[in-house]
VOBA-461324 format. One line per field, with one value per atom (N, C-alpha, C, CB): residue number from 1; residue in three letters; atom name; x, y, z. Coordinates in steps of 0.1 Angstrom, whole numbers, plus 5000, padded with zeros to 4 digits. Glycine has a CB too. Layout:
resi	NUM;...
resn	Ala;...
name	CA;...
xx	X;...
yy	Y;...
zz	Z;...
END
This chain:
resi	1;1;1;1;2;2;2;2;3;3;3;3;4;4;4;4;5;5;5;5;6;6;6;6;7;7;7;7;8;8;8;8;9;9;9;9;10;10;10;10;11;11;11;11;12;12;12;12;13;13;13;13;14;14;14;14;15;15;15;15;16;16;16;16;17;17;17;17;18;18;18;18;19;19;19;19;20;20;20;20;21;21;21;21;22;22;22;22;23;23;23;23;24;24;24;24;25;25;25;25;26;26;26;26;27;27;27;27;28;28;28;28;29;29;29;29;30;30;30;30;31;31;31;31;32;32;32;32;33;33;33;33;34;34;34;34;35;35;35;35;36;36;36;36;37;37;37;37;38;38;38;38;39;39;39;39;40;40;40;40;41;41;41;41;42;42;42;42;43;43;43;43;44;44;44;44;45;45;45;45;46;46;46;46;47;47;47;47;48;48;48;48;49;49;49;49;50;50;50;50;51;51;51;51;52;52;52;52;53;53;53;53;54;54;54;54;55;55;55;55;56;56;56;56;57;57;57;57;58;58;58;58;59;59;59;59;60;60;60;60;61;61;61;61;62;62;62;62;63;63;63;63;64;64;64;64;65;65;65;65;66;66;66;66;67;67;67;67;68;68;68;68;69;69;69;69;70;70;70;70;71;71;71;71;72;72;72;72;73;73;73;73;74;74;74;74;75;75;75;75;76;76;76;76;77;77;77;77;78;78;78;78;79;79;79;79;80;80;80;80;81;81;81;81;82;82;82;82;83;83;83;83;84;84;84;84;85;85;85;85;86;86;86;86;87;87;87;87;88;88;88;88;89;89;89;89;90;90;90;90;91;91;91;91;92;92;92;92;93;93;93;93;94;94;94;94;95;95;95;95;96;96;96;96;97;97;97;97;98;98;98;98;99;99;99;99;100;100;100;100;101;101;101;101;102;102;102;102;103;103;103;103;104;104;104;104;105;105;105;105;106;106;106;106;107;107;107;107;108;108;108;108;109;109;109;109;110;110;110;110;111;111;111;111;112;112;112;112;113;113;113;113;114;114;114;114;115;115;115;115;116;116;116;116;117;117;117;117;118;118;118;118;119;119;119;119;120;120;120;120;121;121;121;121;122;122;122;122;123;123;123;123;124;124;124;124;125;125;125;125;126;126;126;126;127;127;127;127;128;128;128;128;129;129;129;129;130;130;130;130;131;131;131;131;132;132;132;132;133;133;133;133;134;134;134;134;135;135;135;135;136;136;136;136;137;137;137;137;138;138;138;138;139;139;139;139;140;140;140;140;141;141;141;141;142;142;142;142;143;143;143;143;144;144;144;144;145;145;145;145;146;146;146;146;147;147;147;147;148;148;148;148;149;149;149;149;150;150;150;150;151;151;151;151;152;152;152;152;153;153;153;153;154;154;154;154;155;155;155;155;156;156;156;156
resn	Unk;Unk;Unk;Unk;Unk;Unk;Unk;Unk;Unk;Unk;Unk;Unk;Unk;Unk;Unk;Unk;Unk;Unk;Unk;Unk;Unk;Unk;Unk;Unk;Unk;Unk;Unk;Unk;Unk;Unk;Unk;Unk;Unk;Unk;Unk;Unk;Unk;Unk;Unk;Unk;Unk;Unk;Unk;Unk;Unk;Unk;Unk;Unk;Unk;Unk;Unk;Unk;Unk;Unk;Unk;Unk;Unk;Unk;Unk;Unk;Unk;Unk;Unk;Unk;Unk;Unk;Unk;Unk;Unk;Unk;Unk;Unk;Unk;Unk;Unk;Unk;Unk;Unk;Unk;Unk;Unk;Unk;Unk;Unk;Unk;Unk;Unk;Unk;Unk;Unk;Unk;Unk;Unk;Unk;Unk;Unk;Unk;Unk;Unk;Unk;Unk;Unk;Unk;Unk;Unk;Unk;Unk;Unk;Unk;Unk;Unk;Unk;Unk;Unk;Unk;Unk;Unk;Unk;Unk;Unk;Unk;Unk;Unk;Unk;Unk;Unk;Unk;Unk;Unk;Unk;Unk;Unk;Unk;Unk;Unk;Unk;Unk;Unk;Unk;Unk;Unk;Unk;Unk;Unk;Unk;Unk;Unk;Unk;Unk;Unk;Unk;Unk;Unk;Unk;Unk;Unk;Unk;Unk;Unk;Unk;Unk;Unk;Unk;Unk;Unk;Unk;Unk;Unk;Unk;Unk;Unk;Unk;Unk;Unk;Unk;Unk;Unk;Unk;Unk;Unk;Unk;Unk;Unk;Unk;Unk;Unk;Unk;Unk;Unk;Unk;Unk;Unk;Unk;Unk;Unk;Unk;Unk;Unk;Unk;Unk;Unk;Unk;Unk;Unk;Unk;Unk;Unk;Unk;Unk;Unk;Unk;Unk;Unk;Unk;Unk;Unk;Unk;Unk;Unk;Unk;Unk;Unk;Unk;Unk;Unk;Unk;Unk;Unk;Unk;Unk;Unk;Unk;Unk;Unk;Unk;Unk;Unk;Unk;Unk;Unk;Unk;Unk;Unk;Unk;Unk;Unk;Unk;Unk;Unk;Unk;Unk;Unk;Unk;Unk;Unk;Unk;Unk;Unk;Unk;Unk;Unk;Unk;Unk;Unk;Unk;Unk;Unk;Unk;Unk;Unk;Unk;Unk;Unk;Unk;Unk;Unk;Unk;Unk;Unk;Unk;Unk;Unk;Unk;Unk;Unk;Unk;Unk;Unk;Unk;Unk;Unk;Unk;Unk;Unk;Unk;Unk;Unk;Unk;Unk;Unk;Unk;Unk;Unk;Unk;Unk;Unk;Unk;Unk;Unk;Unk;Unk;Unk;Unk;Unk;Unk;Unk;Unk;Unk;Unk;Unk;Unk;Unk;Unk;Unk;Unk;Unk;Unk;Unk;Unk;Unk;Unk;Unk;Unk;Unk;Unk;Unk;Unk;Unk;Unk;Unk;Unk;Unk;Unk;Unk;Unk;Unk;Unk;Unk;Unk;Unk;Unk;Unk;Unk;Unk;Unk;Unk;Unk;Unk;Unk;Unk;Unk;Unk;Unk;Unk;Unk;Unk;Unk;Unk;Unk;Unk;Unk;Unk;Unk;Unk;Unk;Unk;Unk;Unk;Unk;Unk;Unk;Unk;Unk;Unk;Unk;Unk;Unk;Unk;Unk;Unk;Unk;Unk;Unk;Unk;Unk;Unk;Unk;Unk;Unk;Unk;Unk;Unk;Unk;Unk;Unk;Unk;Unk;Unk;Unk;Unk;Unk;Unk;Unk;Unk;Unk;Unk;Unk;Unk;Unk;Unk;Unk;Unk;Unk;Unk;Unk;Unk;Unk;Unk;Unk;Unk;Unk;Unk;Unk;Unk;Unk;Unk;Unk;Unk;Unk;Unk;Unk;Unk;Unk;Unk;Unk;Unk;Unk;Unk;Unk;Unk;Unk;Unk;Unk;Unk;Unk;Unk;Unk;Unk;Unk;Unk;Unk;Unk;Unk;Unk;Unk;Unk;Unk;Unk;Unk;Unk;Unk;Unk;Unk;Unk;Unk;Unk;Unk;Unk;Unk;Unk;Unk;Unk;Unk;Unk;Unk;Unk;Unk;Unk;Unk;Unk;Unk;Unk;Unk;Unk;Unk;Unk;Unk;Unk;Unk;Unk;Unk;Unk;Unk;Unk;Unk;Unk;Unk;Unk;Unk;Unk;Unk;Unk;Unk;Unk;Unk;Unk;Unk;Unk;Unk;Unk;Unk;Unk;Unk;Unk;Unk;Unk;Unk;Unk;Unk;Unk;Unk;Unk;Unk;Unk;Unk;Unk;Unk;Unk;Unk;Unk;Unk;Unk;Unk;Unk;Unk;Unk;Unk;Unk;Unk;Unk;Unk;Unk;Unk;Unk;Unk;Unk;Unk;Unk;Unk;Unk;Unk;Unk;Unk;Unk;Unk;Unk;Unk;Unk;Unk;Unk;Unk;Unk;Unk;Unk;Unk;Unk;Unk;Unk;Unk;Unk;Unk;Unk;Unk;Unk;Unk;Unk;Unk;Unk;Unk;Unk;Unk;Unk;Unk;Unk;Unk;Unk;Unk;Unk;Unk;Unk;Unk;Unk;Unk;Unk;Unk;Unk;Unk;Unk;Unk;Unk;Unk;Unk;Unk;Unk;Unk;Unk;Unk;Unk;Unk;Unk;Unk;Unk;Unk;Unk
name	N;CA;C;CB;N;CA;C;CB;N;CA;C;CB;N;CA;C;CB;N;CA;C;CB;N;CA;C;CB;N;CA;C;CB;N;CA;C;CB;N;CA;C;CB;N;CA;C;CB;N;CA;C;CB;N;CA;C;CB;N;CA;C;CB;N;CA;C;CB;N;CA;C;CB;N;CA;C;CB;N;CA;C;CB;N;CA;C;CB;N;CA;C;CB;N;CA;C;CB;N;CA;C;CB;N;CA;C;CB;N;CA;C;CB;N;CA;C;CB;N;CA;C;CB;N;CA;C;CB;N;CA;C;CB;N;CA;C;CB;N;CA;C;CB;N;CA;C;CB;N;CA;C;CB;N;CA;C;CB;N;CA;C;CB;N;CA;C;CB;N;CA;C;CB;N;CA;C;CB;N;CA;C;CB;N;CA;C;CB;N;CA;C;CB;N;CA;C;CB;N;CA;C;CB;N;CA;C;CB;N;CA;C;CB;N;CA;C;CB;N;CA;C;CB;N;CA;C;CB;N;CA;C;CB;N;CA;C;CB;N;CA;C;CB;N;CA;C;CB;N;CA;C;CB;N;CA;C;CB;N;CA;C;CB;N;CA;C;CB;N;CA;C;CB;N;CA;C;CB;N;CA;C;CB;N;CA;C;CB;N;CA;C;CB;N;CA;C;CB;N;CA;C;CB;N;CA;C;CB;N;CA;C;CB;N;CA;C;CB;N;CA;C;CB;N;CA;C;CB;N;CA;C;CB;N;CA;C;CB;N;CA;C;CB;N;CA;C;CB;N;CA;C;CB;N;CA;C;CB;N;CA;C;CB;N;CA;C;CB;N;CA;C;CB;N;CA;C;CB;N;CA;C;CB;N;CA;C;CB;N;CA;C;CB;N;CA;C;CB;N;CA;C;CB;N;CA;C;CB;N;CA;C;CB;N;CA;C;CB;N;CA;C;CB;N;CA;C;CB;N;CA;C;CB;N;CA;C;CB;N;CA;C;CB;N;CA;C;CB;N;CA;C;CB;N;CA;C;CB;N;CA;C;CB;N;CA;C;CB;N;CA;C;CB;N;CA;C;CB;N;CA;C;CB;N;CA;C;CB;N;CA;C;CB;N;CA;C;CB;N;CA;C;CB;N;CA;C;CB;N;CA;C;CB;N;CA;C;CB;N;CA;C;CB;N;CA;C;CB;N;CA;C;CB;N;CA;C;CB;N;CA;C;CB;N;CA;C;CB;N;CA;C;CB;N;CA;C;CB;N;CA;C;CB;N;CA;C;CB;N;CA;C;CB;N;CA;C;CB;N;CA;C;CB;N;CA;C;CB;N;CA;C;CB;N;CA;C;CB;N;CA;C;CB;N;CA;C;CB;N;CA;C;CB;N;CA;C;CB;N;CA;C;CB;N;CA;C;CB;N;CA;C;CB;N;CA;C;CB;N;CA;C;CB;N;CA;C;CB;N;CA;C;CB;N;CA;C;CB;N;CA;C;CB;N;CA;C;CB;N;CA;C;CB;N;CA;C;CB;N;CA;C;CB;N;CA;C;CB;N;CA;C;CB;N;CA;C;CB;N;CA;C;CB;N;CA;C;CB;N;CA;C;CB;N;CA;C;CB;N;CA;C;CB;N;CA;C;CB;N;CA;C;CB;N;CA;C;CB;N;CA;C;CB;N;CA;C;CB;N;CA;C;CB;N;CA;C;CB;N;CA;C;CB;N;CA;C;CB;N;CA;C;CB;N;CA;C;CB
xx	8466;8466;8479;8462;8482;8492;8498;8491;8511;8518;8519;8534;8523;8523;8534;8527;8545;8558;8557;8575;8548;8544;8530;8544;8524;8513;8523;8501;8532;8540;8550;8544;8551;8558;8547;8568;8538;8529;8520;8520;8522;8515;8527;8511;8541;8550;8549;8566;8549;8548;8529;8555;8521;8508;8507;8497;8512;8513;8513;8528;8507;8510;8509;8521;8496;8493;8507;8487;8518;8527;8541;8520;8535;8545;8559;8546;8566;8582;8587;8591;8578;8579;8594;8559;8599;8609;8598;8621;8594;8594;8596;8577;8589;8589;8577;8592;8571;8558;8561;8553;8554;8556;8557;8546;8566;8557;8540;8561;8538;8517;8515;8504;8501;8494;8484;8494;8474;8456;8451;8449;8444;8433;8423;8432;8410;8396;8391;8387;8382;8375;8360;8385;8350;8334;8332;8328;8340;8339;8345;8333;8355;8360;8374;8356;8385;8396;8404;8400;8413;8419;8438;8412;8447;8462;8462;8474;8466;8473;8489;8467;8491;8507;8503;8519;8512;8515;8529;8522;8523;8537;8542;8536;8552;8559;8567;8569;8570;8580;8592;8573;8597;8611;8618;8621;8633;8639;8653;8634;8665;8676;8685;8679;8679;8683;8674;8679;8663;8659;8667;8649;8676;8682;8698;8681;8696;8709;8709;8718;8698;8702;8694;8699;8683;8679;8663;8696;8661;8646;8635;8647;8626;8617;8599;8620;8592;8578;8568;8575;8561;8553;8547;8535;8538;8531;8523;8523;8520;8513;8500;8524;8503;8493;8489;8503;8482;8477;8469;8466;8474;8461;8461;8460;8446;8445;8443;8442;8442;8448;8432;8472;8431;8422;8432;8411;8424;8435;8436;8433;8426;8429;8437;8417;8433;8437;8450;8425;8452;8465;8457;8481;8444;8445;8442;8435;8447;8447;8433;8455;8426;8413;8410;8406;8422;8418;8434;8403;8432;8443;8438;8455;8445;8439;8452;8434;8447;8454;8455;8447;8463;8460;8457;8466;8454;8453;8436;8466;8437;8424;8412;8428;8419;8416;8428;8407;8430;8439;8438;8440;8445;8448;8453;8458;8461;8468;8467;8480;8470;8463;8478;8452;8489;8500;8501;8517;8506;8507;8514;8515;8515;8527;8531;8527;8541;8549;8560;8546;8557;8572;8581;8570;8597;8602;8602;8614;8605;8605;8622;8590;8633;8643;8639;8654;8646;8646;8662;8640;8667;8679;8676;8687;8675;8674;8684;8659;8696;8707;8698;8720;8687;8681;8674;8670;8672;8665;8673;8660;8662;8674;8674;8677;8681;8687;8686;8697;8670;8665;8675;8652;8672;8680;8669;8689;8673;8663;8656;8665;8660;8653;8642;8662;8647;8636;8626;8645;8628;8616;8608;8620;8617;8608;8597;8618;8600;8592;8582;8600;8583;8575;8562;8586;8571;8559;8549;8566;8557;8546;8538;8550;8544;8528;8519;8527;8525;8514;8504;8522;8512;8502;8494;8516;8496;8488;8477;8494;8481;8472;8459;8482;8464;8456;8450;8465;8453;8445;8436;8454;8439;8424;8415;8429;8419;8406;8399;8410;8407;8401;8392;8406;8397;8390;8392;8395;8389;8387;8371;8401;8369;8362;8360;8360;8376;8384;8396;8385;8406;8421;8428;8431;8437;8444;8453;8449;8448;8450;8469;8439;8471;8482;8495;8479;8494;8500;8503;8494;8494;8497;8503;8484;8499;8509;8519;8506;8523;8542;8540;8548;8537;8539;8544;8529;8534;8534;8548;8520;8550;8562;8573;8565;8574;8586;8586;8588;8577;8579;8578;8566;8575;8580;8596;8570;8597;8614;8626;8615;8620;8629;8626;8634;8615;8607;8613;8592;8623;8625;8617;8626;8621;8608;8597;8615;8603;8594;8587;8601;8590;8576;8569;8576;8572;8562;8547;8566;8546;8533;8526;8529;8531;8521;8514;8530;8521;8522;8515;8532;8515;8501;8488;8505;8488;8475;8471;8480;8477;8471;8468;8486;8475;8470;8454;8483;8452;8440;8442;8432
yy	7592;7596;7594;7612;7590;7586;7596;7579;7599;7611;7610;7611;7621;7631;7625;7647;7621;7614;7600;7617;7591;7583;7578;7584;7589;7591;7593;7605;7604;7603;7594;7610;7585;7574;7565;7566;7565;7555;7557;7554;7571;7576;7573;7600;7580;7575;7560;7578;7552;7539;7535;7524;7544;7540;7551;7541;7561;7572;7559;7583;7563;7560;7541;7568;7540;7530;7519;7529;7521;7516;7513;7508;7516;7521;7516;7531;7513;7517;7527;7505;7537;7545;7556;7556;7564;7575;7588;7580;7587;7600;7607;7603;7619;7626;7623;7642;7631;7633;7646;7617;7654;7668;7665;7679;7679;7680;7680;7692;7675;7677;7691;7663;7693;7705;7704;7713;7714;7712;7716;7726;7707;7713;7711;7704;7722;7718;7714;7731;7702;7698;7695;7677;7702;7701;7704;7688;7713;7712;7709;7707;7699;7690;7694;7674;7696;7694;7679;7701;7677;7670;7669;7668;7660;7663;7656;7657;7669;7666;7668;7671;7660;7662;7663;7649;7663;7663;7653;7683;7649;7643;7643;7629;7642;7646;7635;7658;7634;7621;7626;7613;7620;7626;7615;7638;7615;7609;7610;7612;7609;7608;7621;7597;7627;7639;7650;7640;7650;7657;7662;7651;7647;7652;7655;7640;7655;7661;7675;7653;7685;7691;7701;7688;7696;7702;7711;7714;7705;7715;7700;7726;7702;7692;7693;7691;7690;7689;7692;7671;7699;7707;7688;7723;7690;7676;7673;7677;7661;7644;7645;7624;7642;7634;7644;7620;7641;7647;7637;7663;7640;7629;7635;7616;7627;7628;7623;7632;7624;7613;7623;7614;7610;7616;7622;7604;7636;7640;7631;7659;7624;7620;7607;7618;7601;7583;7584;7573;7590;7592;7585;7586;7579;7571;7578;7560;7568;7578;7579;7573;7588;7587;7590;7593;7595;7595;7600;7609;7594;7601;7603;7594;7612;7623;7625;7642;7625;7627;7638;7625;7651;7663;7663;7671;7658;7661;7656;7652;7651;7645;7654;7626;7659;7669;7673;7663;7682;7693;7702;7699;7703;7715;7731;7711;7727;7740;7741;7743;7756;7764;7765;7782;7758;7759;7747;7762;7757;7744;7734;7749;7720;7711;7715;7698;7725;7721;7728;7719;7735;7742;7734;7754;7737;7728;7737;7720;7734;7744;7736;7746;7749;7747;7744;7756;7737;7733;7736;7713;7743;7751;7761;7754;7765;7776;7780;7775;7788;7790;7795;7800;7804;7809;7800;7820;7786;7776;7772;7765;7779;7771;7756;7777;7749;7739;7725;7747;7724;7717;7706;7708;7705;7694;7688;7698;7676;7668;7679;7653;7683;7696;7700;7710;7704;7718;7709;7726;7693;7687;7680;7676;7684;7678;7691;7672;7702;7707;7712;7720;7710;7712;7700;7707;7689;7677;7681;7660;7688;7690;7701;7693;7711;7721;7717;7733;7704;7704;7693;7697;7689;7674;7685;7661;7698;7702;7710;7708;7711;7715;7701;7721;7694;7682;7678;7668;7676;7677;7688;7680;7696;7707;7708;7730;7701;7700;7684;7705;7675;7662;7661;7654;7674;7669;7683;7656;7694;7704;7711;7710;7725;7729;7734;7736;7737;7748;7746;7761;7750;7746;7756;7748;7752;7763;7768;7759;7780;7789;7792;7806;7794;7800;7795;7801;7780;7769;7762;7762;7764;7762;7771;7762;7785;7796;7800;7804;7790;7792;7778;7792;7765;7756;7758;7751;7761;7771;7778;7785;7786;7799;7786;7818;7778;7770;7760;7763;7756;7745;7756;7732;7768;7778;7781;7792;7780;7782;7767;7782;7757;7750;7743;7743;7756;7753;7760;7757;7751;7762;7769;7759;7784;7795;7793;7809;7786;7782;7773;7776;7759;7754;7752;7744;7772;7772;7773;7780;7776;7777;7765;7783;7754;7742;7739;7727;7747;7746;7754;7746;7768;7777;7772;7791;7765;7766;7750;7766;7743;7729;7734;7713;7741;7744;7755;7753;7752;7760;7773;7756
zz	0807;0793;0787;0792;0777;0771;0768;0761;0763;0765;0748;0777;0742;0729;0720;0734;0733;0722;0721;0728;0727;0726;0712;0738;0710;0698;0687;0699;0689;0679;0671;0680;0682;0676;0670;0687;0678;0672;0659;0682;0661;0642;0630;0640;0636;0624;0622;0626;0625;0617;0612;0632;0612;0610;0597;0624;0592;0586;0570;0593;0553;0545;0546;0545;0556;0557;0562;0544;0570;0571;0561;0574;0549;0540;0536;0544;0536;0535;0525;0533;0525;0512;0520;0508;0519;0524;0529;0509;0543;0537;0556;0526;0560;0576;0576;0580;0587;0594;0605;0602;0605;0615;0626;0615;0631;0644;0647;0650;0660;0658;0664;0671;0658;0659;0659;0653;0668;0674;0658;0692;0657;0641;0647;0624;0642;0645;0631;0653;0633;0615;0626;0602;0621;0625;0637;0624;0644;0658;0670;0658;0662;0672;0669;0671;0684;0682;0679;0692;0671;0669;0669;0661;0669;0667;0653;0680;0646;0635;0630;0627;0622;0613;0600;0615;0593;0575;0576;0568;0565;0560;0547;0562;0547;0534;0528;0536;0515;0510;0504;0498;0503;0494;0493;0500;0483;0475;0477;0464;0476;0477;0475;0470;0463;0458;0468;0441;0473;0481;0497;0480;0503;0514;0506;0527;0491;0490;0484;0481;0484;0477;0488;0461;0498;0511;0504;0520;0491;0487;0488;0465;0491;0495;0492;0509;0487;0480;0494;0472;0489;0502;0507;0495;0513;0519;0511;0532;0512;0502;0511;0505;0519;0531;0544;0539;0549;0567;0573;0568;0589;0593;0599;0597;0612;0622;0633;0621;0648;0657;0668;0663;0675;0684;0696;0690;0704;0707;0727;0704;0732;0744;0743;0752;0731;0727;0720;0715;0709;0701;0692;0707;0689;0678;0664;0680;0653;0641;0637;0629;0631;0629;0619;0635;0609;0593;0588;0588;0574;0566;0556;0563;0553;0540;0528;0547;0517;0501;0503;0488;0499;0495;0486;0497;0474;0461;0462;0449;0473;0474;0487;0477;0494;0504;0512;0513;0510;0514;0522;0507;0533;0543;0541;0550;0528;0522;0512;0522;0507;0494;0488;0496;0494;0482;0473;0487;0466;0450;0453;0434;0441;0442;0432;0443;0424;0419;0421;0409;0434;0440;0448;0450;0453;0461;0471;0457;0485;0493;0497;0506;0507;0508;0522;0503;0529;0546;0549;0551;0541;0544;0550;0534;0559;0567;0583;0570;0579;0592;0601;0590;0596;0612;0622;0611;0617;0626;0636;0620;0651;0658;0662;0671;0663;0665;0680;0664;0678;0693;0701;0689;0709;0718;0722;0731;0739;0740;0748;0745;0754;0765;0759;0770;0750;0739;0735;0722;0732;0729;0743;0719;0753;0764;0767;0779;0765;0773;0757;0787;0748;0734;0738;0717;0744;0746;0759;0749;0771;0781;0777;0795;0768;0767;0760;0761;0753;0739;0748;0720;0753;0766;0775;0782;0777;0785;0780;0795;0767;0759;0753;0747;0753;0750;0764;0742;0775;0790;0790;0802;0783;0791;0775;0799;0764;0757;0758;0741;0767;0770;0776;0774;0793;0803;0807;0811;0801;0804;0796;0802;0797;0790;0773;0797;0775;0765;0762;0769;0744;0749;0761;0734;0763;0769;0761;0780;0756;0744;0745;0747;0758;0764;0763;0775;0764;0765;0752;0774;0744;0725;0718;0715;0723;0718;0721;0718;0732;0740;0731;0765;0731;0722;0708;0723;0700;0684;0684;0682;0692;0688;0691;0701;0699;0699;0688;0713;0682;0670;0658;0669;0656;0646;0649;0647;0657;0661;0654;0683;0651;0645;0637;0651;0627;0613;0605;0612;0592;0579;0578;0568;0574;0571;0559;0567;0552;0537;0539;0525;0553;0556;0567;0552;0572;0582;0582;0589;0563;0562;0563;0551;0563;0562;0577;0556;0590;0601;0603;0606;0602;0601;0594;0593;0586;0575;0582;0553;0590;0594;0613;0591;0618;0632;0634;0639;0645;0646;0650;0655
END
């Protein structure tokens, strides 16, 4: 099975149709749509004044990726279908001192729970609930507080 940081590289360049527009793409998170689990992100755009002033436009876009293959399986408008019930015409700040501050460690072991969370809904019965929620509290840990809602309102 292909590994998680490997999808995620592979979605940032497929994200906005390839794009060279400015913008991120999240960390991923399990979404269910009809039944079916899937890995999703959000992505967001921004502008020059945005990494200078550190306030940034909730998300544009979401996709989604199959969760055994990594492949993308849809992108979505929010203006056109939407994950979240916040508005666009707030900025949110990603200034936040209480975030802590990841290394590569912190992202290696963010990638094995979330891979072992994607193994037992591939080729298991069920997620492993256990393993997304030690996952979740660590990618809420180096989420500005203002956009941890897009991270609650897009996970399952």
């Amino acid at each position: 099975m292909i590994t998680i940081k490997e999808i995620n590289e592979n979605i940032q360049g497929q994200v906005l149709g390839g794009a060279k527009i400015p913008h991120g793409v999240s960390n991923p998170v399990i979404h269910k749509e009809d039944d079916k689990y899937y890995i999703a992100y959000f992505v967001y755009t921004f502008e020059k004044k945005n990494l200078d002033t550190g306030d940034f436009q909730r998300p544009l876009y979401w996709v989604i990726a199959d969760v055994k293959t990594g492949d993308l399986v849809a992108e979505y408008n929010c203006r056109e279908k939407d994950f979240s019930e916040q508005g666009f015409d707030k900025l949110y700040s990603m200034n936040d001192p209480s975030v802590r501050r990841p290394d590569d460690k912190y992202y290696k072991v963010m990638d094995s729970l979330f891979d072992t969370v994607r193994a037992s809904i591939a080729f298991g019965s069920s997620m492993d609930s256990a393993s997304y929620k030690a996952y979740f509290s660590n990618l809420l840990a180096i989420t500005p507080s203002e956009y941890k809602v897009f991270y609650r309102e897009l996970s399952v």
